[in-house]
N, C-alpha and C positions, 0 to 999 in steps of 0.2 A: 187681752194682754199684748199681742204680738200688732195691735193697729196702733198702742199706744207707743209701742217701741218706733215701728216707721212712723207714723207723726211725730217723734222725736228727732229722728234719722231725716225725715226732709226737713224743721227748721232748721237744722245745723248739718244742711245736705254739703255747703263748702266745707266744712272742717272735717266732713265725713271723706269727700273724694280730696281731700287735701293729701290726708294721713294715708288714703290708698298709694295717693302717687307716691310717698313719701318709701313706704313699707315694697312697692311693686321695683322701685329706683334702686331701692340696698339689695333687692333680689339679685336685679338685671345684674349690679354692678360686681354682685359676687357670684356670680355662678355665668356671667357673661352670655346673658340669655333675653331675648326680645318676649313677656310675657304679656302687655296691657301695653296698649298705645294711649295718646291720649283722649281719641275718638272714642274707643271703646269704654273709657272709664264713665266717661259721659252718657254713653249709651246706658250702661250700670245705674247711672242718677235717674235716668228717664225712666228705666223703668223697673223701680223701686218707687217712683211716685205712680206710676199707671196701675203699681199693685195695692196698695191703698185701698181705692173703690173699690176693687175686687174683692177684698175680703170685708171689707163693711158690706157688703153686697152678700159674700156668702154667711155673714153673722145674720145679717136678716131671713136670709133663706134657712137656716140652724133653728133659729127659731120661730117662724112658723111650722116649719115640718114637727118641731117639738110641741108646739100646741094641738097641732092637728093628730098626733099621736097621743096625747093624754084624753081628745074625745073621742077619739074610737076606744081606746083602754078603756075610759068608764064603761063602756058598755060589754065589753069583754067582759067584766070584772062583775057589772050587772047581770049579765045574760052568757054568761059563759060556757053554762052547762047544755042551755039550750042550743047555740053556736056550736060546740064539741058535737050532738047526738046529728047537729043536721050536715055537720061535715062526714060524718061516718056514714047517715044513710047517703047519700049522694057518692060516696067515694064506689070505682065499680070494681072495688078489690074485695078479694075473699076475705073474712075474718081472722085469719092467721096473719095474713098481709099488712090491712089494717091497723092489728098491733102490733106489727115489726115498725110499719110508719110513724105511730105515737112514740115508740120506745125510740128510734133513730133520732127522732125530730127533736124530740128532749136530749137528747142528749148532744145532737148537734148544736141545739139553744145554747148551754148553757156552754159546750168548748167555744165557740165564735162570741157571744154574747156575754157570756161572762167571763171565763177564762183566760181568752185573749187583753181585756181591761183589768183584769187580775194581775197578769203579769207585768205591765206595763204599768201599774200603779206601783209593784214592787221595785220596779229598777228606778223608778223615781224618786221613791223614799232612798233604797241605797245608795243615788247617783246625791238626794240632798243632802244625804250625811257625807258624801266626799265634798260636796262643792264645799262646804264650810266648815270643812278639814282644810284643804285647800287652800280659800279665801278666796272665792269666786266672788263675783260681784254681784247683789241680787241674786242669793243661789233659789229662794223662792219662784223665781219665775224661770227659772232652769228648769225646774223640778215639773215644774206645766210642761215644759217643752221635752223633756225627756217622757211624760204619760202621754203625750200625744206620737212622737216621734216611735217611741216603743211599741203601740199597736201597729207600726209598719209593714211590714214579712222584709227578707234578707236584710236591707240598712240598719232600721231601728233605729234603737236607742244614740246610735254613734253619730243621727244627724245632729242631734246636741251638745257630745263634747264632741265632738272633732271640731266646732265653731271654736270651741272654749281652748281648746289646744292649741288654734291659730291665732287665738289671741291674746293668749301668753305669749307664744312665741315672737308675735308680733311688737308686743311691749317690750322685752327684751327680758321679759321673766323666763329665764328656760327650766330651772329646777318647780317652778310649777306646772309650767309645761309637761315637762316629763311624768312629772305625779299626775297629772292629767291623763296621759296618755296610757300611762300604767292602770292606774284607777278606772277609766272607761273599758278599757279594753281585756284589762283580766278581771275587772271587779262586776261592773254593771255588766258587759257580754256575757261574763260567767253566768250570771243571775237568768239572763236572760235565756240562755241555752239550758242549765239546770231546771228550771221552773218549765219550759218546753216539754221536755223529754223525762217529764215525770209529772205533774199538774196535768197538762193537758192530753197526756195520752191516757191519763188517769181517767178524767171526764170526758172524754170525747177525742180519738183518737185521728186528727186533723191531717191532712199529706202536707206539706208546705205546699207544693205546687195548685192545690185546691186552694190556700191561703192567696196567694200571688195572684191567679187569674181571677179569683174572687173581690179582690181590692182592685184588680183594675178596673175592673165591670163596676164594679157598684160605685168606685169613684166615679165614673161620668155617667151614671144613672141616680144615685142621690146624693151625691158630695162628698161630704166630710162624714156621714153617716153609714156611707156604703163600703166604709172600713171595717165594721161589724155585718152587717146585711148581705156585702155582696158572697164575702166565703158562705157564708149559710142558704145564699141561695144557690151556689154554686154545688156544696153536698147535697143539699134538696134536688136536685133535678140528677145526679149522678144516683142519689137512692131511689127515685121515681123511674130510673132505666131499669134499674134491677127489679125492682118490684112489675115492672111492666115485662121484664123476658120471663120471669116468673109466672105470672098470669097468662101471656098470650104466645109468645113465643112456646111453638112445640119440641121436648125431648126426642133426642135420637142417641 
């Protein structure tokens, strides 16, 4: 979705930084403020084409890791039971241990893994019943961009409309603007905070802070994947300390 948008964005890369200079000139000229030169806006064009490859690049990388994850799956799915009995003998925790780690780990699965996609599916269905209340443009490929943007930790959802706010604003529409801003900020935030602090501490009761350093790790350890993966391994290795003071560390 978003490669086909910059391959739009660079054939009509003049009319793009045209309408910049155009939009950054009424700024300067009412608020008497030096914000984009015209080196800079230039530099904007360059590298908005440089990012292009890159994400054709990370689409291919998305989808191999997605192939290579349905063959290991069949065989989880095949040999699953036999995987479970030989992870448990090999594990060198006591049997009480052991299933506090099945019960954590499922339950961590499904707040990171599911939970976390759950909510961000919801603000996108809400965010697409605003856009076309509104009369957003293409509010369909919003609604992608508010499910991705919403699995974030702190920004979220608001990488979405806050673009769509600026670009009412920019067009000179301000009373959409405004519903904009209303609508993302008390309608989709709402959603997003309510479904938090009840959804997920429902299933699996997640710190944000595990969320944040988890998304950053996994972002530069498996991409766009390690938005789900990296919190979960992040709780993984924080319930493997406890389980480890538990077993070896001695009481006093």
């Amino acid at each position: 979705m978003l490669s086909g948008k910059f391959a739009y964005a660079l054939e009509h890369s003049g009319e793009l930084v045209a309408s910049l200079k155009q939009v950054v000139a009424e700024i300067e000229l009412r608020y008497h403020l030096v914000i984009l030169s015209d080196e800079n806006i230039n530099k904007v064009g360059a590298w908005m084409a440089s990012l292009l490859p890159k994400m054709l690049g990370a689409t291919f990388n998305s989808l191999s890791t997605i192939f290579f994850l349905y063959f290991i799956l069949y065989f989880l799915f095949m040999q699953g039971r036999a995987f479970e009995k030989a992870l448990t003998a090999y594990m060198p925790f006591r049997a009480d241990n052991v299933g506090l780690l099945e019960k954590e780990v499922h339950s961590m699965v499904v707040a990171n893994a599911v939970g976390i996609p759950v909510v961000a599916f919801a603000q996108g269905l809400v965010g697409l019943i605003g856009y076309w209340l509104i009369g957003v443009q293409e509010p369909f490929f919003w609604f992608g961009v508010t499910c991705i943007a919403g699995m974030l930790p702190v920004i979220g959802a608001a990488l979405a409309y806050i673009p769509l706010i600026i670009i009412f604003l920019a067009n000179g529409q301000i009373a959409q603007g405004i519903a904009m801003f209303v609508f993302g900020f008390g309608v989709i935030g709402t959603v997003d905070n309510v479904l938090r602090f009840t959804l997920l501490r429902k299933i699996g009761d997640v710190h944000p802070l595990v969320t944040v350093f988890g998304v950053i790790a996994g972002l530069s350890l498996f991409g766009f994947i390690g938005l789900i993966f990296g919190p979960l391994l992040i709780s993984l290795l924080l319930l493997l300390i406890r389980i480890y003071r538990s077993e070896f560390v001695s009481k006093h």
